[in-house]
C-alpha positions in Angstrom: 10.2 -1.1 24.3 7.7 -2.7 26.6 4.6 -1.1 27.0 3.3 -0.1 30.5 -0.1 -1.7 31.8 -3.1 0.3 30.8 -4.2 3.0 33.4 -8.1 2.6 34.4 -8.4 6.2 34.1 -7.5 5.9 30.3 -9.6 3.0 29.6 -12.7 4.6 31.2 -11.9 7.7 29.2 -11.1 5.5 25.9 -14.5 4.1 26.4 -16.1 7.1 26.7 -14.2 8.8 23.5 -15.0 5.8 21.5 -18.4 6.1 22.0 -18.3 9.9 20.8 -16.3 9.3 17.7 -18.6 6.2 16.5 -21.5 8.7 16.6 -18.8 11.1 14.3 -17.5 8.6 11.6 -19.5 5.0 12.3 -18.5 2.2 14.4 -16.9 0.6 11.8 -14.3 3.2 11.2 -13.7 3.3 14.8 -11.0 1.1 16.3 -10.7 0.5 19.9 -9.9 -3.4 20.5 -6.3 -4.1 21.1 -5.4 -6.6 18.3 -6.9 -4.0 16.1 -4.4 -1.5 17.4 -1.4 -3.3 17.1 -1.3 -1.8 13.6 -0.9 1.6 14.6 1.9 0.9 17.5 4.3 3.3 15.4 5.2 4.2 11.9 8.4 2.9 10.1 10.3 4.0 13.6 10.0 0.4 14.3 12.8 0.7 17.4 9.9 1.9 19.9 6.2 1.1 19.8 2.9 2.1 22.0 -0.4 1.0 21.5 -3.3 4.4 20.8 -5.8 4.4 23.3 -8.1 4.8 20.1 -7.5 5.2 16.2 -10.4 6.8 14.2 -10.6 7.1 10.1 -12.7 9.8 9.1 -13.3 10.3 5.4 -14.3 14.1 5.4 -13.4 17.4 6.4 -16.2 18.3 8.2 -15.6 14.5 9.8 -12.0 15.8 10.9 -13.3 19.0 12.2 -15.9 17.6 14.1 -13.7 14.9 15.8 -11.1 17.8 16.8 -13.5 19.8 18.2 -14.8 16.8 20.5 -11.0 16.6 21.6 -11.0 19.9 22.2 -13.9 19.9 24.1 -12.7 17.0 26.7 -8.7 17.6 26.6 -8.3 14.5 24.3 -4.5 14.3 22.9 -4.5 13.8 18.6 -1.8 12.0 17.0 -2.4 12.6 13.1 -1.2 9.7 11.3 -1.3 9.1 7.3 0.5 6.3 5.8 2.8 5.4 8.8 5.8 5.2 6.5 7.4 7.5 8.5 11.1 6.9 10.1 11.3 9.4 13.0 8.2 8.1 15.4 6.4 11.3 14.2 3.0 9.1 14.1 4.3 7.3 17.2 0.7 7.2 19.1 -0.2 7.9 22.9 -1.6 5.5 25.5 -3.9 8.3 26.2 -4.9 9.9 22.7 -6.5 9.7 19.7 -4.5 8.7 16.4 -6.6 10.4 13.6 -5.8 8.2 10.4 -6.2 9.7 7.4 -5.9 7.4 5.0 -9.6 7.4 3.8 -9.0 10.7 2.5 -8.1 9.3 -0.7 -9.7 10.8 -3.4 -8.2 12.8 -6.3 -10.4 15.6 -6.6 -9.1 17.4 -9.1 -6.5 17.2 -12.3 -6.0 21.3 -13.5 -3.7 21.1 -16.5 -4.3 25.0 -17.7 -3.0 25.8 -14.2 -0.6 22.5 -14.0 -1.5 21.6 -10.6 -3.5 18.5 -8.6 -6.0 18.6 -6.2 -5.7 15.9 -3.8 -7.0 14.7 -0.4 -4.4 14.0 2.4 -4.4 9.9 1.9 -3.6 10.0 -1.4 -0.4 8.0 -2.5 2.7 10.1 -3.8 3.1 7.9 -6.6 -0.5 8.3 -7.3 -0.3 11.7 -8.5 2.1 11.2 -11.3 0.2 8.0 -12.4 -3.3 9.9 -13.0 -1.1 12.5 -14.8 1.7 10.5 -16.5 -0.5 9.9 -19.8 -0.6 13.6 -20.9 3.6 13.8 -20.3 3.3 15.2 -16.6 4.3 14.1 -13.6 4.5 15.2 -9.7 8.5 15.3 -8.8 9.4 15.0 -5.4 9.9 10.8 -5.2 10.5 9.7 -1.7 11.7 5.9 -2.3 8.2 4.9 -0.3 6.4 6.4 -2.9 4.6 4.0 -3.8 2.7 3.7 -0.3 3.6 6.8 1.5 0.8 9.7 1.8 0.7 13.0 0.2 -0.2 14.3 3.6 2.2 12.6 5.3 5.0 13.9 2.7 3.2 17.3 3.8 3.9 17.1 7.1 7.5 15.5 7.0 8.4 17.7 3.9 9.6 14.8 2.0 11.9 15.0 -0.8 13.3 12.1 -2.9 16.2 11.0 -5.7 14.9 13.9 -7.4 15.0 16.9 -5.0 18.1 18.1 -5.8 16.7 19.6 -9.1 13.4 20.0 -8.4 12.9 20.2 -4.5 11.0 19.0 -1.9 7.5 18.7 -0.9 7.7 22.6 0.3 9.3 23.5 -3.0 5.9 21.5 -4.7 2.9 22.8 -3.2 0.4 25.5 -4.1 -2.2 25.5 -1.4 -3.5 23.6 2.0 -6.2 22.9 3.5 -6.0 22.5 7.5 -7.9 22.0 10.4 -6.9 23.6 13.4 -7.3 21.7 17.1 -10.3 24.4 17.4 -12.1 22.8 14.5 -11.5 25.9 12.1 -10.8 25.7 8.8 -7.8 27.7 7.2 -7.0 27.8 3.9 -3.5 28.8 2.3 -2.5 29.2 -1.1 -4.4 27.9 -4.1 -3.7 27.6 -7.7 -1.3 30.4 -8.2 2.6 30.8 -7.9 2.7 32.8 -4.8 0.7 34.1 -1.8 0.6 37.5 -0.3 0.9 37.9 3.2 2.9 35.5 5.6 4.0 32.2 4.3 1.7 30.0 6.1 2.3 26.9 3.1 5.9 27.3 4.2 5.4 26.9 7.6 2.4 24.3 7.8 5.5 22.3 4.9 7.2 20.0 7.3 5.2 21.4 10.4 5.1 17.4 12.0 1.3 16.9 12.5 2.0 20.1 15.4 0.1 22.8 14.4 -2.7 21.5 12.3 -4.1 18.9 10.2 -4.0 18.8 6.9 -7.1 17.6 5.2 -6.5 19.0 1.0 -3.2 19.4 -0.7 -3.2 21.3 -4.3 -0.1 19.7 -6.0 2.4 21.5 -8.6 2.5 19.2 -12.0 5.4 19.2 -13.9 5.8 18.3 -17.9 8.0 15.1 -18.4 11.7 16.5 -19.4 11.9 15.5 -23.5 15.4 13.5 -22.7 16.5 12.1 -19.9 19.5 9.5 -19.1 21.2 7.9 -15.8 24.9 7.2 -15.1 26.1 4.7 -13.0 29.7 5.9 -11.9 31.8 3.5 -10.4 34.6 4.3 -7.8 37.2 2.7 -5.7 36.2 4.4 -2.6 33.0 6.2 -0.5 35.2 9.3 -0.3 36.3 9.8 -4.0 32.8 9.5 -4.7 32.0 12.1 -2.2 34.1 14.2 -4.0 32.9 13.5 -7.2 29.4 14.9 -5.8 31.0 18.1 -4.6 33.2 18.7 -7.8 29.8 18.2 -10.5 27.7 20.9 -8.3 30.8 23.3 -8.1 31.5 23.1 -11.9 27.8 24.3 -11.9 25.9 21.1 -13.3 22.9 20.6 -11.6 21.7 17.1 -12.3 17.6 16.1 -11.8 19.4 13.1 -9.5 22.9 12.3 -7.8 22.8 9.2 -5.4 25.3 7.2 -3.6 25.4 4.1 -2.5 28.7 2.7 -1.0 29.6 -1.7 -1.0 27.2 -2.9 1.1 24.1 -1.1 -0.5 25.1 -2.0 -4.5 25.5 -5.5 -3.2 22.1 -5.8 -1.2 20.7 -3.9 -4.2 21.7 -5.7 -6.8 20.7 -9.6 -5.3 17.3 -8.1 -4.7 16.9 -5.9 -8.3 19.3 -7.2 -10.7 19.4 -3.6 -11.7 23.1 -4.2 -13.2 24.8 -2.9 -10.6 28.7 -3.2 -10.6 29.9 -5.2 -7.6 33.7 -4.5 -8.2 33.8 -0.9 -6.2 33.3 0.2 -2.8 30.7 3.2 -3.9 28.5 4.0 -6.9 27.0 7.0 -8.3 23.7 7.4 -9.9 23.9 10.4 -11.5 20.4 11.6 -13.9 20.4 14.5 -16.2 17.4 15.7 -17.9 16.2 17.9 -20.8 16.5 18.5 -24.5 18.6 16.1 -25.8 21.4 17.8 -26.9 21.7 19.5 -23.4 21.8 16.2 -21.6 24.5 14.7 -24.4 26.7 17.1 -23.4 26.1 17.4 -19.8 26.7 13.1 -19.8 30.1 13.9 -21.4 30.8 16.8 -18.6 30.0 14.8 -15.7 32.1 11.7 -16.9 34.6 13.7 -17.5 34.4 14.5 -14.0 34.3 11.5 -12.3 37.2 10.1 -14.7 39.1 13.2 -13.1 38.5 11.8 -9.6 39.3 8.7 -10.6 35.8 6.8 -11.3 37.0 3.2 -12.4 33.4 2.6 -14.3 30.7 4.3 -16.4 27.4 3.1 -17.8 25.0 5.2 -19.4 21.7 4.7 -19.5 20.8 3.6 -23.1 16.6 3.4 -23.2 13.9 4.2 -20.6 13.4 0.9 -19.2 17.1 1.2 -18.4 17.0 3.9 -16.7 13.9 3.1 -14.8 16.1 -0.2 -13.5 19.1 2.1 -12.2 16.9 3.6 -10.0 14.9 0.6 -8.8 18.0 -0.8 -7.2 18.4 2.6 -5.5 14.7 2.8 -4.4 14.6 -0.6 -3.0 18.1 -0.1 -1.3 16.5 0.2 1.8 14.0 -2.9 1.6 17.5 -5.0 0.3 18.9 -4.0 3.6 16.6 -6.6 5.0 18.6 -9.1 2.7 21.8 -8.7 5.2 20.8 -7.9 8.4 17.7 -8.9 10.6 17.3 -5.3 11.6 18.6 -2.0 10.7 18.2 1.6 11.8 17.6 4.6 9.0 19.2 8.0 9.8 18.4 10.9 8.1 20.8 13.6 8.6 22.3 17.0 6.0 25.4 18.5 5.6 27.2 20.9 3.7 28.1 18.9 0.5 32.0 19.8 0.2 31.9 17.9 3.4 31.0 14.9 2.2 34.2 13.0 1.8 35.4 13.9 5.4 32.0 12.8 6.7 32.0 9.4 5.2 35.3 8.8 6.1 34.3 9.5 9.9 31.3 7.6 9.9 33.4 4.6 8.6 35.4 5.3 11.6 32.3 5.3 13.9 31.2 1.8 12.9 34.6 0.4 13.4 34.8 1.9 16.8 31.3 0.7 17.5 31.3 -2.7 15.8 28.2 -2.1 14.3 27.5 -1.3 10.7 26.7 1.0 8.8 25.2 0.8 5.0 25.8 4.2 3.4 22.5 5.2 1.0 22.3 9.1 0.1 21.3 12.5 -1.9 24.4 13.0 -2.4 23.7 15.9 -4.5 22.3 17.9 -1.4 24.1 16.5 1.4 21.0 14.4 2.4 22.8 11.5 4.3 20.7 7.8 5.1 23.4 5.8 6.8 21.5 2.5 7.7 23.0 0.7 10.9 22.7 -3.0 10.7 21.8 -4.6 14.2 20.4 -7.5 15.8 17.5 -6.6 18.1 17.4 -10.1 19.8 21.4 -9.3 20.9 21.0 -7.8 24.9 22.3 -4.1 24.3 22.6 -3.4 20.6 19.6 -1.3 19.9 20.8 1.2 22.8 24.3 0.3 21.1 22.9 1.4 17.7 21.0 4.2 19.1 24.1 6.3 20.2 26.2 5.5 17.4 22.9 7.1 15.8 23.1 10.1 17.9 27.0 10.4 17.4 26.2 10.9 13.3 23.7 13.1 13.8 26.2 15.1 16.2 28.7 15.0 13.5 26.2 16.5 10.7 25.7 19.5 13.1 29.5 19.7 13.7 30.4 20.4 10.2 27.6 22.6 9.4 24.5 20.7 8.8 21.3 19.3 10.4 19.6 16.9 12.1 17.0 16.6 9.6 16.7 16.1 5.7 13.8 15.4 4.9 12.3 12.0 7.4 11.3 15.1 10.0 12.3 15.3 13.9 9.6 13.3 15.8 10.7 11.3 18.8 13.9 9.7 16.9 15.8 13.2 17.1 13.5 15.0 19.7 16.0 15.0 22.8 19.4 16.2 20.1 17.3 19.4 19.4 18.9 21.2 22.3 22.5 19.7 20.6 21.6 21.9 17.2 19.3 25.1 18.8 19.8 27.3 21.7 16.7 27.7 24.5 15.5 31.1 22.8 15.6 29.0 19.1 13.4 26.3 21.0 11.3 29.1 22.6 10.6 31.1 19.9 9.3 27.7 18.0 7.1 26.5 20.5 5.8 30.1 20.4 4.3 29.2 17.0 3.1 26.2 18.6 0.7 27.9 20.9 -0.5 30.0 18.5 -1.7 27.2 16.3 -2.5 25.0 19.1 -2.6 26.9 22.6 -3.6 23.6 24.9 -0.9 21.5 23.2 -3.1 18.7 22.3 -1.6 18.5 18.7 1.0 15.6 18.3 2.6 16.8 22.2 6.0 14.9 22.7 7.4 15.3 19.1 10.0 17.7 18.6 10.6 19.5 21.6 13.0 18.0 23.9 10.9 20.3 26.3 7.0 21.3 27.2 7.6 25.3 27.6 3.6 26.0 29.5 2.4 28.6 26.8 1.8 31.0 29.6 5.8 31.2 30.1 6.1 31.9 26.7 3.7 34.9 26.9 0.7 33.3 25.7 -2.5 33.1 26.7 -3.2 29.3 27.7 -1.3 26.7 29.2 -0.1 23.3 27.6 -1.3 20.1 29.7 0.8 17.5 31.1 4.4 16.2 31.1 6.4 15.7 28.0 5.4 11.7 26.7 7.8 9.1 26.1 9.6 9.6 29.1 11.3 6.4 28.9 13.0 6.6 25.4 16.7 7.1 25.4 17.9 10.1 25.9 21.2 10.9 24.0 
């Protein structure tokens, strides 16, 4: 997407807000030139890019609060950013805003064993957390497969999950307490370092809340102890759809495994030439499957689940035989994404969830999607929650094909919603899946959640143009004040 010439009005303001922040966090954490902010053109949306008018990096609270207020004060729009891992455009900056990067805030502050929980600031990595804990046997579960750069505060925001949510959940499922600052400049604290909260569940809500509402500027972690056994199965089937149904028939028999991925052809292939994780490349889909606990519980619930799979007519099955094995059966998976790269110049990642006794229709239909649109389509997923991640292969120097791979997007996230799912897993809604909103909720869904909007952020200045298909004026929705300007990114596709 081209980006429009720079308006004189914005550059005069952009001057003038520069100025203010360098007095707030330094000039040298300040950025304002325009080969400087080609870095912060978007986040792992990669399809659609716009340069901020200015990016600041603050490194306290009271840093944060001070540059909202300033906002505040002047009308200034904030874009929150953390890692820019992302893959919906929710850090997808404004021509005429501030993108607040967080990633200075990246100190551990705090490591609670008695009370098995982490105190972290927003920039700190995911992996991180389980590294400055893994030496005592814990570990911090939810394991997006960007772990290893993407922020806790970003995996806030998103409500990220990982290989491992299935068992153990996602971010939401993970945290104790938040601190946030609201685009007023207060300071809220929720939760802390106990199991639950009385009162209104304002963790919940803030969990996945997109960078809308507030920012979040301290995240207290939950810390789990290492499971005393755990081993992976790589399960090996003739087609996507048996698979699919191996998936549904493990969770019905009531096995919950820590971990149950597939990855169809395309994906082991791409995998394997760029992990040598020992992938077979004699089936069309493979299943990771990881169960975890005392030892005789996961020797029997290895024979269960093969049973299974040999029942739906799994051709292969290799058990994990030592750590390091295991580890490389889900390196292949993790870096399925970064393999794609291996077979295509481009490629678009969905994120979409449906109800999992679906999935063998589903995959079937998305198979026919790419033949009818010639484009396609590696399948990478939790299986074991319906959590689909088709990637569409495409060439962005062929006239028409992004477009092309855009709808054929938008036509898989029509058919999750279709059969009883969601546009979202876990990757959030952001610009990507902003105008299919109205496609999932009804107007009075959409109001009532832009009603929490203006109470958290009453002039709209908070990430505006994510989510909402449409600006509803807060007044409208019978609040007090009124949200400012039209609804940004006008010219993204609309599907």
């Amino acid at each position: 997407m081209r980006m429009p010439e720079p308006d004189p009005a914005v550059l005069a303001q952009a001057v003038r807000v520069t100025e203010e922040l360098s007095r707030i966090v330094g000039a040298e954490s300040v950025i304002a030139d325009a080969e400087r902010l080609r870095a912060y053109e978007c986040d792992g949306f990669t399809a659609h890019r716009q340069r901020p008018m200015v990016v600041a990096l603050p490194e306290t609270t009271e840093q944060v609060v001070r540059i909202l207020k300033l906002c505040q004060r002047i009308g200034a729009k904030v874009v929150p950013r953390g890692a820019g891992t992302g893959l919906s455009g929710g850090a997808m900056p404004l021509a005429d805003g501030v993108t607040l990067g967080l990633a200075k805030l990246n100190r551990i502050l705090d490591i609670d064993y008695p009370n098995r929980c982490v105190v972290v600031q927003p920039g700190v990595t995911n992996l991180a957390i389980t590294e400055a804990v893994k030496a005592d046997g814990f570990y911090y579960a939810p394991d997006p497969s960007s772990q290893l750069a993407c922020s806790i505060g970003g995996n806030v925001a998103e409500n990220s999950g990982g290989v491992h949510c299935l068992k153990y959940g996602l971010t939401t499922n993970n945290i104790l307490g938040l601190e946030a600052v609201l685009m007023s400049g207060d300071v809220v604290r929720v939760g802390g370092r106990h199991m639950e909260a009385e009162g209104y569940d304002f963790l919940g809500l803030l969990a996945g809340s997109e960078g809308l509402l507030a920012v979040v500027t301290e995240v207290t972690v939950r810390i789990l102890p290492k499971a005393p056994s755990a081993k992976a199965m790589l399960i090996g089937f003739p087609t996507v759809e048996q698979a699919g149904a191996c998936v549904a028939a493990v969770i019905g028999a009531g096995i919950i495994p820590a971990g149950l991925e597939i990855m169809d052809e395309l994906a082991i292939e791409a995998a394997e030439n760029f992990v040598h994780a020992g992938y077979p490349l004699d089936v069309e889909a493979l299943l990771i499957a990881e169960l975890d606990g005392p030892e005789v519980e996961v020797e029997h619930l290895v024979g269960r689940v093969q049973a299974i799979a040999n029942e739906k007519g799994a051709v292969s099955v290799r058990v994990s035989r030592d750590e390091a094995e295991r580890d490389r059966f889900w390196a292949g998976r993790k870096a399925a994404f970064s393999a794609a790269g291996r077979i295509s110049p481009d490629y678009y990642v969905m994120d979409g969830t449906i109800p999992r006794a679906r999935l063998a229709e589903v995959l079937g239909r998305i198979k026919g999607l790419s033949k009818r649109y010639g484009l396609r389509v590696v399948n990478v997923f939790h299986a074991g929650d319906g959590n689909l991640h088709p990637l569409i292969l495409y060439d962005v120097s062929q006239p028409g094909e992004l477009a092309k791979t855009e709808e054929l997007g938008a036509e898989i996230l029509r058919l999750c919603v279709d059969v009883g799912g969601v546009l979202t897993g876990e990757h959030g809604v952001g610009v990507e899946k902003r105008d299919l909103m109205e496609f999932m909720f009804s107007a009075v869904d959409l109001d009532q959640q832009q009603r929490v909007k203006c109470a958290f952020d009453p002039g709209g200045l908070l990430n505006p143009g994510k989510v909402f298909p449409k600006l509803r004026r807060c007044a409208e929705l019978g609040q007090m004040h009124v949200h400012q300007g039209a609804l940004p990114f006008p010219d993204l596709p609309r599907f």
